[in-house]
C-alpha positions in Angstrom: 0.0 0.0 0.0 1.1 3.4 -0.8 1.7 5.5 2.4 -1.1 8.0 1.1 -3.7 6.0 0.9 -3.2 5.1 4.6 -3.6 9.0 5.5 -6.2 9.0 3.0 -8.0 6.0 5.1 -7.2 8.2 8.0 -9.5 11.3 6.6 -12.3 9.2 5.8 -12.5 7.2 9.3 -12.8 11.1 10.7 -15.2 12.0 8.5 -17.1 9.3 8.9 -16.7 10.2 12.5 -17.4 13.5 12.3 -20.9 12.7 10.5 -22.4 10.8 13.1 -21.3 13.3 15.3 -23.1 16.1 13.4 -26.4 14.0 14.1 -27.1 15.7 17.5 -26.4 19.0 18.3 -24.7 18.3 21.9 -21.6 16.6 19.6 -22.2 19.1 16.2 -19.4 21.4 17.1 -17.1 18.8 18.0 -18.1 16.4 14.8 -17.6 19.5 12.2 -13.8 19.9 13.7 -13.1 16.8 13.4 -14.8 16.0 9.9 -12.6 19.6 9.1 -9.5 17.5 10.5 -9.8 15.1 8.3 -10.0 17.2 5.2 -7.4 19.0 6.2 -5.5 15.6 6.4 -6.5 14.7 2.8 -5.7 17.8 1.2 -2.0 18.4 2.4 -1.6 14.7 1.6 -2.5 15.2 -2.1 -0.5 18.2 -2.1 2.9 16.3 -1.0 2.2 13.3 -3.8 1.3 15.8 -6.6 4.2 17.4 -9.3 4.3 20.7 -11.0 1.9 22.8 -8.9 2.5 26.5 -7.6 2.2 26.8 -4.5 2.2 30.4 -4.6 -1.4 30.2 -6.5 -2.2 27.2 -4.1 -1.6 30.1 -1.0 -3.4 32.8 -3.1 -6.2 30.5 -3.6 -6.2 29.8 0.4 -6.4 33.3 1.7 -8.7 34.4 -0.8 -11.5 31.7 -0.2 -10.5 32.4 3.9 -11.3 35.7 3.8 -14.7 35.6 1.8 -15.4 32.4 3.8 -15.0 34.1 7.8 -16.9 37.0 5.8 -20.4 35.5 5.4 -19.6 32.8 8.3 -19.6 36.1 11.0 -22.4 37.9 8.8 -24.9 35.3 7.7 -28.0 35.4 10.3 -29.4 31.6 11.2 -32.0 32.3 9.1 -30.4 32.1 6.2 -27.8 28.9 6.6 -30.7 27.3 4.3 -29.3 30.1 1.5 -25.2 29.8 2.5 -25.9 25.7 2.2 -27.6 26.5 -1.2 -24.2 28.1 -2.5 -21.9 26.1 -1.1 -23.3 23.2 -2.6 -23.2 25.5 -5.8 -19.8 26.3 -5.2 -18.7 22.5 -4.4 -20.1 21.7 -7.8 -18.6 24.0 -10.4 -15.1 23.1 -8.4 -15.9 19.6 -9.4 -16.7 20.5 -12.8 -14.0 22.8 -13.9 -11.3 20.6 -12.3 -13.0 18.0 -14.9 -13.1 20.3 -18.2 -9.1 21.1 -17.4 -8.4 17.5 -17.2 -10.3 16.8 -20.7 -9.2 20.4 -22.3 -5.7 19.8 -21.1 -5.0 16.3 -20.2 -2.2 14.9 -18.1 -2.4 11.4 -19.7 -4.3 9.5 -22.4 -8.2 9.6 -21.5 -9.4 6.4 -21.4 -13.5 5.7 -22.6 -13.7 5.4 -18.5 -12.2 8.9 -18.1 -14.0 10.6 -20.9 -17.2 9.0 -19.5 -16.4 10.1 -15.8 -15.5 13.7 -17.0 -19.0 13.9 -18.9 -20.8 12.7 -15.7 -18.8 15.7 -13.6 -19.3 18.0 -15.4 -22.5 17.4 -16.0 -23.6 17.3 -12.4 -21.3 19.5 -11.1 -22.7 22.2 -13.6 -26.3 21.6 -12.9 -26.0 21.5 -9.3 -24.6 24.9 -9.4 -27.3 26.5 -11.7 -30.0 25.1 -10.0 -28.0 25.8 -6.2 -28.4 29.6 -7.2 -31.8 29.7 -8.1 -32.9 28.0 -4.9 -30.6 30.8 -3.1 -32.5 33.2 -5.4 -36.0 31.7 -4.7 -34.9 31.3 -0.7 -33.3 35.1 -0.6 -36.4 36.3 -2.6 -34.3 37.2 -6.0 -36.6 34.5 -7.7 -40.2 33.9 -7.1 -40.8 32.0 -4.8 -43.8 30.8 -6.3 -43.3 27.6 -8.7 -42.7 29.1 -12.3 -44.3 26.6 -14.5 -45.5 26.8 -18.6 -47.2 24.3 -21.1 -44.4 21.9 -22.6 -42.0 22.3 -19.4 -41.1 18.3 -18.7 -41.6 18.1 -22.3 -38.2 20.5 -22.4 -36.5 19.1 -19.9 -36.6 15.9 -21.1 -35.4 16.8 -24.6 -32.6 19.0 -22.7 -31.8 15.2 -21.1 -31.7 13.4 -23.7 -29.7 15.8 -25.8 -27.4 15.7 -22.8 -27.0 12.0 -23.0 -26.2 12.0 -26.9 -23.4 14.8 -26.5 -22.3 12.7 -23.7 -21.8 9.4 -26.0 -20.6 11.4 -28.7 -17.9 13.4 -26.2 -17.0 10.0 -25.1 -16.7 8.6 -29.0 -14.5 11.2 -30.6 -13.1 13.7 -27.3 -11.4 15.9 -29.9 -14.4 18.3 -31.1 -14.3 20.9 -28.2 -17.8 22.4 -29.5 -19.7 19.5 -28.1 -17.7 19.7 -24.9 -18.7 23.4 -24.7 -22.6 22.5 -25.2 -22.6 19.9 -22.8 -21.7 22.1 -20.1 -24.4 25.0 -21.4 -26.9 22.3 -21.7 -26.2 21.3 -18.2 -26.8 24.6 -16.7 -29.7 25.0 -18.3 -31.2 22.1 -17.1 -30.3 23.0 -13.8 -32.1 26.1 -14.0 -35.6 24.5 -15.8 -35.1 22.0 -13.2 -35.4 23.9 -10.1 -37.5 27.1 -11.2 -40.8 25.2 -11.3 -40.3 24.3 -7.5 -42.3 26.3 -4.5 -40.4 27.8 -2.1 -42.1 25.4 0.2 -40.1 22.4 -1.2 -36.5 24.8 -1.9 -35.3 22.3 1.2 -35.6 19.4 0.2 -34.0 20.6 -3.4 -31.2 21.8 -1.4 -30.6 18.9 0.1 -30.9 16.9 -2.8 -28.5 19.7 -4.8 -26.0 18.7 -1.8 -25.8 14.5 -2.8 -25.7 16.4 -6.4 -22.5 17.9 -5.8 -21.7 14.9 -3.6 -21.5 13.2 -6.6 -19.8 14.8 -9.3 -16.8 15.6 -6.6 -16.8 11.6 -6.6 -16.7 11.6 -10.2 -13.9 14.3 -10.3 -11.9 11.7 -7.6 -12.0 9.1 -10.7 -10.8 11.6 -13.3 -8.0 12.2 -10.9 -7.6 9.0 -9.3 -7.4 10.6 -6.1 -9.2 8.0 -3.2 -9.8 10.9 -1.0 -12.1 12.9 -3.3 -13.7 9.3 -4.4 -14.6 8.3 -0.7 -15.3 12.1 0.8 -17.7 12.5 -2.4 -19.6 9.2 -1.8 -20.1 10.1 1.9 -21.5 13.7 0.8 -23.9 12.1 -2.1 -25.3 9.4 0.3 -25.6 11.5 3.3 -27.5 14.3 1.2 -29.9 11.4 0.1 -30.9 10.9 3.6 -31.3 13.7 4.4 -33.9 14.2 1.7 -35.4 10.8 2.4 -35.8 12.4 5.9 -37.2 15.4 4.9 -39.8 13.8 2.6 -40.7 11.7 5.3 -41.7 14.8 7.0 -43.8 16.1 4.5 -45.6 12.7 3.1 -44.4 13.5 0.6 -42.1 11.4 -2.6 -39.2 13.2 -4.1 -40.6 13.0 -7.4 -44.2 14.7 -5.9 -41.7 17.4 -4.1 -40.3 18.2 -7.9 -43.5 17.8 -10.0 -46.1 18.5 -7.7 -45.4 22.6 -7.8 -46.7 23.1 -3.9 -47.4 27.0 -4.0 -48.9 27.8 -6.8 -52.3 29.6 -6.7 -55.1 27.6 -5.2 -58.5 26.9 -7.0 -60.6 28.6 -4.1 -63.8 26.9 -5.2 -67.2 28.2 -5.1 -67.0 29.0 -1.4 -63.8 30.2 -1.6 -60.8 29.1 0.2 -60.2 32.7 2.1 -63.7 31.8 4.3 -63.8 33.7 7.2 -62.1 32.6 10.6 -63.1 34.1 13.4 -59.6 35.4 15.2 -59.1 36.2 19.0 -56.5 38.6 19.2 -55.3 38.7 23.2 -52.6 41.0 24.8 -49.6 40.0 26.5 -51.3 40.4 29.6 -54.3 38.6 29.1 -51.8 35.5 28.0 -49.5 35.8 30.9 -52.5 35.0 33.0 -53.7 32.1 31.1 -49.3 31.0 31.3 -49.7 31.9 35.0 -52.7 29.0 35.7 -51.0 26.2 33.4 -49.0 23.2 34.6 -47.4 22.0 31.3 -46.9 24.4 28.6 -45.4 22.9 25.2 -43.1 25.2 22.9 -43.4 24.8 19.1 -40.9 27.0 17.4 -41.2 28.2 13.9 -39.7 30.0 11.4 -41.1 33.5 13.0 -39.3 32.4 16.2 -35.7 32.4 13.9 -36.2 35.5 11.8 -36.9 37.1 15.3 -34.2 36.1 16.6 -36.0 34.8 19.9 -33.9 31.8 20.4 -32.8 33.8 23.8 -36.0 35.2 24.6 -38.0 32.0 24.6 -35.6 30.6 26.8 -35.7 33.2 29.3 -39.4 32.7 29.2 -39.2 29.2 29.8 -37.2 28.9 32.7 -39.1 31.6 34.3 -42.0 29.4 33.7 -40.0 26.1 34.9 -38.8 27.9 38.2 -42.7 28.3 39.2 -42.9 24.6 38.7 -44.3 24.5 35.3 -43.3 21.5 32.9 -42.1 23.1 29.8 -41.3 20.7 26.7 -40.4 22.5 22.9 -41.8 20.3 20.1 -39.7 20.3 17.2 -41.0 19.5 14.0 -38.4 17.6 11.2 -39.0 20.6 8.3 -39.8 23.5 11.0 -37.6 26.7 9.9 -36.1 25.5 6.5 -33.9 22.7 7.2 -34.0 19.5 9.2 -32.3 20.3 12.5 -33.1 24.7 12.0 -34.9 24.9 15.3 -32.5 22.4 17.3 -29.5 24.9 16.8 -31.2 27.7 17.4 -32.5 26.3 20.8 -29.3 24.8 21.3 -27.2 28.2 21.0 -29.7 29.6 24.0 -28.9 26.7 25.7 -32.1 24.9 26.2 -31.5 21.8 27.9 -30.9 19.0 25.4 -34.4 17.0 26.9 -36.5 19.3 26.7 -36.3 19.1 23.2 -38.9 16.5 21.9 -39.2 15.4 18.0 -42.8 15.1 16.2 -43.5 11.2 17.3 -42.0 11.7 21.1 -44.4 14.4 21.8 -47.4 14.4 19.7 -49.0 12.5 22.4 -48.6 14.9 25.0 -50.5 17.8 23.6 -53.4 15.7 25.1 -52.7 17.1 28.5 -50.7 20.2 27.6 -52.5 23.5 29.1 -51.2 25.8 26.7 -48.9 25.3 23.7 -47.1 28.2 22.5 -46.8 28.7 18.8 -44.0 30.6 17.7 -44.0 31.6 14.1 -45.2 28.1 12.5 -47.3 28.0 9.9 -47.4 24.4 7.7 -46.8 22.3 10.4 -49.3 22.5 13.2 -52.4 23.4 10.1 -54.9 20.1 11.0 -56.3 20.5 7.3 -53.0 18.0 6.9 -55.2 15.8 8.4 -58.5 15.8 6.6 -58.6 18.3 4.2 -58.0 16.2 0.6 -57.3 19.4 -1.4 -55.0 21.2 0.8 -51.2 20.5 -0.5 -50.0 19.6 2.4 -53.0 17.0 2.9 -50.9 13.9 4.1 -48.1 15.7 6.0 -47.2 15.3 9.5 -48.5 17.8 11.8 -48.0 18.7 15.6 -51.3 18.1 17.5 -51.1 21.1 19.0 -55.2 22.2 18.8 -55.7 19.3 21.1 -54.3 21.4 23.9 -56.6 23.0 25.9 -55.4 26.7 24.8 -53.6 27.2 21.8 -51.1 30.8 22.0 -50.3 31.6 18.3 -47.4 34.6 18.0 -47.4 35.9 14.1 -46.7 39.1 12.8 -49.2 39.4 10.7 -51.7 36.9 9.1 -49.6 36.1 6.2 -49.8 32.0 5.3 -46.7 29.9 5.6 -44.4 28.4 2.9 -47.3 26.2 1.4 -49.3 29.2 0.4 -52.3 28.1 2.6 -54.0 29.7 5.5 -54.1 28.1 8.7 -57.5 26.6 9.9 -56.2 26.6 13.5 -56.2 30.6 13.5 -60.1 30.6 14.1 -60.6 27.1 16.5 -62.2 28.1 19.6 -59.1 27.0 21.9 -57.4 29.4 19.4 -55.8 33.0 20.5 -53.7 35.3 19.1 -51.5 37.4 19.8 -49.7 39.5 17.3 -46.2 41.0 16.7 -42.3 40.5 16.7 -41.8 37.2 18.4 -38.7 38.4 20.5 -40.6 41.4 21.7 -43.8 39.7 22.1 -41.9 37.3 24.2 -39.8 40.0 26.1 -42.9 41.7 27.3 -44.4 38.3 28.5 -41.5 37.8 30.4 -42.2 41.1 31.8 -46.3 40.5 32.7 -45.5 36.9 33.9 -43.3 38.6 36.5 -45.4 41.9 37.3 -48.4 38.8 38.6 
């Protein structure tokens, strides 16, 4: 065995590692060094065995991407790691597929059929991913409509853009000498990235991102066998199959299949019907005051945080809240839903960096069945995921999806800014149910001025 292919063992045992690390948020911090440990392993490694390369442009390269990358790491809000994942994974493809073109443009060797055929897959994925990365970060960041952009013929398209793709494939692989085709290959590819992803909802940008990440996963695994590097090959793999997972996970949340997620368009307009779907709900708009008092008279109070709670920035807030609550003997449980905020895990950092306790943090099957005997669940800023019309409503498009049961509490507390509907574009039946209040505004200040009543009692 080569000596660097035992360090390159080395880098994949830690990030293997640092993966299952990253699945709890007590070991995240520690599983993301050492996953980073290990890259950094596999990186100096293929620097020592490689000839010809400037290390002066190597260093260049390294401050440069160190600066910009501590620049949006310190500015980017929580809110928007959904966007910074979106780019990265953008990023992480294009690298795979330009290091792929300047292998075939300039070779180092003879390309083999299995070369020409891994280059084409690379650069093919690698250029997709990053087209269709940007325009979720466009659709996420509101650049792009969020809404799904859809016209007559659309799959039609993209399955001739596929096919055409496949046939300048073969032909790239049967005579590698006619750059042209080479050159429309890689245009073809972003543009199927791009037809690909606009006719999503912003509901669903998620679960594309996710998928976009085993995208990129996989054309940096492809890029591994242009090189015949292991490292690349084996750090790939784990970032393709991981990013399936993760989007098996998330559909799970939603009830929803990943090809129902891409064709099913969840945001467009709603028929209303004859009725209408904007009927009337009857809203009770409370005070602070008036809800610190039903808060006073409660003995277990559960927490459902939403993406209001993270664009408010009432991570700290709630907490402060809730262990006022918990030192009057109160039993205090957050509920967190698998696709509350944008991403699978949003609401467990968030919580986590106000440090609430670790088990007080219940997932969607652990505490569904305590809303039965909750006094008062607190909803902060979610939308989609407590609406019961997932339950028995047919037409709704989220009919089918997972909810938290939290209108089977005796009070339901329901902090919005205004009465805007969530990702899916629907209103929330729960807003008029007799157990229903509301009570309107920032959800850090709304919660900050709770804090304040629950103590003047």
């Amino acid at each position: 065995m080569h000596w660097e292919n035992i360090f390159y063992v080395l880098s994949s045992v830690l990030f293997i590692f640092g993966i299952k690390r990253l699945s709890h948020p007590r070991t995240a911090r520690s599983g993301n060094l050492i996953a980073s440990m290990g890259m950094l392993i596999a990186i100096v490694t293929t620097l020592v065995i490689s000839n010809s390369l400037s290390y002066e442009l190597i260093g260049i390269g390294i401050i440069i991407g160190a600066i910009i990358g501590a620049f949006f790491a310190m500015r980017v809000e929580m809110t928007q790691m959904p966007q910074m994942v979106a780019m990265f994974n953008g990023f992480g493809g294009i690298a795979s597929a330009l290091v792929a073109a300047a292998e075939f443009v300039n070779p180092s060797d003879s390309l083999s059929i299995f070369n020409l055929s891994t280059i084409s897959l690379s650069v093919f994925v690698g250029t997709l991913t990053f087209t269709g990365s940007f325009i979720a970060f466009g659709k996420l960041q509101g650049f792009v409509s969020g809404k799904p952009i859809v016209f007559p013929g659309q799959q039609l398209l993209n399955g001739l853009i596929a096919s055409s793709i496949m046939g300048l494939a073969v032909y790239i692989v049967l005579f590698p000498n006619d750059l042209n085709y080479f050159y429309l290959l890689i245009a073809m590819s972003a543009v199927i990235g791009i037809t690909l992803t606009i006719p999503i909802g912003g509901a669903d940008m998620p679960v594309v991102i996710s998928l976009l990440n085993s995208y990129s996963g996989i054309a940096a695994a492809s890029t591994g066998f242009v090189l015949d590097n292991n490292a690349l090959i084996i750090s790939g793999a784990l970032v393709g199959a991981s990013g399936l997972i993760l989007t098996n996970i998330m559909c799970k949340g939603m009830n929803r299949s990943l090809t129902n997620v891409i064709f099913g368009a969840v945001g467009l307009e709603q028929d209303t019907g004859s009725d209408g779907d904007a009927k009337e709900i009857n809203i009770k708009s409370y005070s602070t005051e008036e809800a610190a008092m039903i808060f006073d008279t409660a003995e277990k109070i559960i927490v459902v945080p939403g993406y209001g709670l993270a664009v408010a920035q009432a991570q700290h807030a709630v907490r402060e809240v809730a262990d006022y609550l918990s030192g009057k003997g109160k039993k205090v449980l957050y509920a967190i839903h698998p696709v509350a905020g944008r991403m699978p895990g949003h609401m467990n950092v968030l919580l986590a960096e106000a440090n609430v306790p670790y088990d007080q943090l219940k997932d969607l099957d652990e505490v569904n069945n305590e809303f039965e005997d909750c006094d008062v669940a607190l909803v902060l800023g979610a939308n989609d995921v407590v609406n019961p019309a997932a339950r028995h409503d047919a037409s709704s498009p989220i009919y089918g999806m997972p909810i938290l049961n939290v209108d089977k509490s005796q009070t339901v507390i329901i902090n919005k800014r205004t009465m805007n509907t969530g990702f899916a574009g629907v209103q929330n039946e729960l807003f008029g149910y007799d157990n229903s209040i509301m009570v309107f505004g920032d959800a850090k200040d709304m919660l900050q001025q709770l804090l304040k009543d629950l103590k003047e009692l």
